[in-house]
C-alpha positions as CSV (number, residue, x, y, z in Angstrom):
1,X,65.4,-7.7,19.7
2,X,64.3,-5.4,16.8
3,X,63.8,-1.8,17.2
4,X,60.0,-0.1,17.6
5,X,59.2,1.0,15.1
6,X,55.0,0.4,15.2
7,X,53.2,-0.1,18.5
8,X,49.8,-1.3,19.0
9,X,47.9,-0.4,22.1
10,X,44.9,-1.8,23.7
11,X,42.4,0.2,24.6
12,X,40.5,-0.5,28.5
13,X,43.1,-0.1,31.2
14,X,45.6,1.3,29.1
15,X,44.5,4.5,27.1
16,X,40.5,4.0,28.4
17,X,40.4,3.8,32.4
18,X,38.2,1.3,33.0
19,X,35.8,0.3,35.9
20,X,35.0,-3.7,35.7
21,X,33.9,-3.8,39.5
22,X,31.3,-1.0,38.5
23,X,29.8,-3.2,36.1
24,X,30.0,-6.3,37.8
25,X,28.4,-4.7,41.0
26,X,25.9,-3.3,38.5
27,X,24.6,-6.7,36.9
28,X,25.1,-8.2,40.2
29,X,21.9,-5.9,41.4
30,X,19.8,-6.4,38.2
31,X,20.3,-9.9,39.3
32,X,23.0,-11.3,36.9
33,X,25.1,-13.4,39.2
34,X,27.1,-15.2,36.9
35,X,28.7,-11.9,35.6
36,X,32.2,-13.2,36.4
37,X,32.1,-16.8,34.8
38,X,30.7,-14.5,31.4
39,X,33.1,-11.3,31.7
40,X,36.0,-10.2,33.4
41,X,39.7,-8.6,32.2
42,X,41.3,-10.6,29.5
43,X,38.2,-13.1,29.2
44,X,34.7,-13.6,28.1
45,X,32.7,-16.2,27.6
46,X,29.0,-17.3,26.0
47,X,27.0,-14.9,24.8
48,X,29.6,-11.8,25.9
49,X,32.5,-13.3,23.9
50,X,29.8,-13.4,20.3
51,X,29.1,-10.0,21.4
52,X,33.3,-9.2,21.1
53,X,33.4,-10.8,17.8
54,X,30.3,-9.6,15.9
55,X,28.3,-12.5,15.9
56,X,25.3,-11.0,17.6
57,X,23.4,-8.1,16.9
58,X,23.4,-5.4,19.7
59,X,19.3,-6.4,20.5
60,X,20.3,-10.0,21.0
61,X,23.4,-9.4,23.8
62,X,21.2,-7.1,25.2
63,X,18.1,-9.5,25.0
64,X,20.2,-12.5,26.5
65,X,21.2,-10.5,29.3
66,X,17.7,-9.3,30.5
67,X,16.7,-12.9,30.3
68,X,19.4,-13.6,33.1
69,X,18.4,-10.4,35.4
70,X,15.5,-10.1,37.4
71,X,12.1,-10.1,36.2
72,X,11.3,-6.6,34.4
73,X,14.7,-5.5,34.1
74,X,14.8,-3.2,30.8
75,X,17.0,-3.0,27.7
76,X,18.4,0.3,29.3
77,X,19.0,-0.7,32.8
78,X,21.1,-3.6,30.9
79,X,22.7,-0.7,28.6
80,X,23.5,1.6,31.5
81,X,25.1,-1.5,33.5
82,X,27.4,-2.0,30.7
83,X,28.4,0.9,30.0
84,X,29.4,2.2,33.6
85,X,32.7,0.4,33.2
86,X,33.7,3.0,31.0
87,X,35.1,5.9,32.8
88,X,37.8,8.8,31.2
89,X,40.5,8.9,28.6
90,X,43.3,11.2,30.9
91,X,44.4,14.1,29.1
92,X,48.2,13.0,29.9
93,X,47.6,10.0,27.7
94,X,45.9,11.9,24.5
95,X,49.0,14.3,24.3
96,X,51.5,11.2,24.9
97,X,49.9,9.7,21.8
98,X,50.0,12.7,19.5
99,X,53.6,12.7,20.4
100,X,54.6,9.3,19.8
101,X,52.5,9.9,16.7
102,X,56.2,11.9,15.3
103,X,58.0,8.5,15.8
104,X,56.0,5.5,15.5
105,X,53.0,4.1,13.6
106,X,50.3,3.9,16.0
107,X,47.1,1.7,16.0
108,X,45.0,0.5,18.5
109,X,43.5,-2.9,19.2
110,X,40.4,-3.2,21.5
111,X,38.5,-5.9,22.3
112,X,34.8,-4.5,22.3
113,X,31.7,-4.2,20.9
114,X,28.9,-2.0,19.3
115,X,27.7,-0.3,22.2
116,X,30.8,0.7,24.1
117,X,32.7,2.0,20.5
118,X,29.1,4.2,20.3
119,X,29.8,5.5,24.2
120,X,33.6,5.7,24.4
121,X,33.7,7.5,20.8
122,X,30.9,9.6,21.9
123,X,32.4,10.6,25.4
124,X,36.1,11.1,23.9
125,X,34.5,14.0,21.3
126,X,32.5,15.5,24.2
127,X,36.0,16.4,25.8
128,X,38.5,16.4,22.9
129,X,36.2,17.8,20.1
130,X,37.9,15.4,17.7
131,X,37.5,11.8,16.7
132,X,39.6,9.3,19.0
133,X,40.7,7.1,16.1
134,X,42.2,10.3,14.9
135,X,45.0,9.3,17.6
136,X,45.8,6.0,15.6
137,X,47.1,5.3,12.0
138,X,44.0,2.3,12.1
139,X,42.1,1.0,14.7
140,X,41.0,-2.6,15.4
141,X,37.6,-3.7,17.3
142,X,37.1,-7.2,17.6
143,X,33.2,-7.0,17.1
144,X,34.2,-5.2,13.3
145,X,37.0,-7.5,12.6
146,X,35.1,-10.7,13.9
147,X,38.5,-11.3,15.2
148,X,39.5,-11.0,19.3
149,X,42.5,-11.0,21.6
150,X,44.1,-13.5,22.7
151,X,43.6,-15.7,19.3
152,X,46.9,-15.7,17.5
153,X,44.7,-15.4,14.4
154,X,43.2,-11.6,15.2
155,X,46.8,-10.5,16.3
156,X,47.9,-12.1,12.4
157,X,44.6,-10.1,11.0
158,X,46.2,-7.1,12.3
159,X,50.0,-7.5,11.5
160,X,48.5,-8.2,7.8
161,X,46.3,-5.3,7.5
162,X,48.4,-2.7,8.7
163,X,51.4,-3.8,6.8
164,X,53.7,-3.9,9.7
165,X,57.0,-5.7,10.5
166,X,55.8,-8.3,13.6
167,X,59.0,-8.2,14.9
168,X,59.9,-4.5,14.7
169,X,56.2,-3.9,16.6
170,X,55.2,-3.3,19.8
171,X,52.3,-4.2,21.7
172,X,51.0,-2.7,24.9
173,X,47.8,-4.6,27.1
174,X,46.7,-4.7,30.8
175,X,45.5,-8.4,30.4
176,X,48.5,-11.0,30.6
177,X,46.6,-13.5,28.7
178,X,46.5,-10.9,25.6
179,X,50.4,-10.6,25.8
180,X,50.9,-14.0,25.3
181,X,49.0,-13.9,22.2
182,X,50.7,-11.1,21.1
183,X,54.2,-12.7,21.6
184,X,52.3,-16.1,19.5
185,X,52.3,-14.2,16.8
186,X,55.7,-13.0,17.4
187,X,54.9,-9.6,18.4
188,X,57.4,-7.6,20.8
189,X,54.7,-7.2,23.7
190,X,54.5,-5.5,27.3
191,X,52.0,-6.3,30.3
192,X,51.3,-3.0,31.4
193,X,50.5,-4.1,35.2
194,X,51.4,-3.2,38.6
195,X,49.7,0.7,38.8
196,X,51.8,1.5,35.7
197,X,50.7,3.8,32.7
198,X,51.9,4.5,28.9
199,X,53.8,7.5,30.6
200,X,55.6,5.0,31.9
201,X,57.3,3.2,29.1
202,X,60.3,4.8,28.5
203,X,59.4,5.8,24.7
């Protein structure tokens, strides 16, 4: 195996805590029951999955969604439910970055969309003062690159844009099925699982 020399990191779960059940149970009360056949780690589906990749505007997920809640649920009661998922970005993990920064090339690969890259940004500068992508050489959204994890071809998009050796790169994801992409497209990668975090990595 090839030495790091480039690591990729996801972004929920691994730098981003994250808090699925909080959105679930959220939708779940404005009376979207089928929450967990559309989104859940590692998968989504329908209208959540064109969200991910950029084929709907930000109005239209949110449109689709009321039309699945309860009678007179609102745009922001929608909003708020998905963004309660997103909780902090620890301290420990912001100063591991900016010291891996001095070995590797960094980048970061999220799957998301419009309205959490708005909140997550947002909340990161509240507390750091800086920009979060600041932390990364580039970083990857699947909603900007019309491109999402696990197709081989978005882990491809991102090996060719950032001009890095696949082999000699590591990738780092909470979601098994993402890893197995990654290793697709021959990608060194690692299932961070099991109540493990980047601090635990050994780089």
């Amino acid at each position: 195996m090839a030495p790091v020399k480039n690591i990729i990191f996801d972004l929920g779960g691994v730098l981003l805590n994250l808090g699925i059940a909080q959105t679930r149970d959220a939708f779940i009360k404005l009376g979207l029951k089928q929450i967990d056949d559309l989104f859940r780690i590692g998968h989504a589906h329908g209208f959540f999955r064109d969200y991910e990749v950029g084929a709907i505007t930000d109005e239209e997920f949110v449109e689709k969604a009321r039309r699945l809640c309860h009678p007179g649920t609102t745009g922001s009661e929608v909003i708020d439910a998905w963004n309660v998922m997103l909780l902090d970005f620890p301290a420990e993990h912001v100063q591991f970055l900016q010291l891996l920064k001095n070995k590797y090339r960094l980048f970061l690969f999220s799957n998301t969309n419009a309205i959490h890259l708005q909140a997550f940004q947002k909340s990161y500068r509240e507390v750091y003062g800086s920009a979060m992508d600041d932390l990364f050489e580039k970083a990857y959204y699947s909603h900007l690159i019309n491109h999402r994890k696990p197709d081989v071809a978005a882990f491809e998009f991102v090996i060719k844009d950032s001009n890095v050796n696949a082999a000699e790169t590591l990738f780092i994801d909470d979601a098994l099925v993402n890893v197995e992409g990654a290793r697709l497209a021959g990608l060194q990668a690692h299932h961070l699982t099991g109540g493990k975090t980047i601090l635990d990595l050994g780089l």
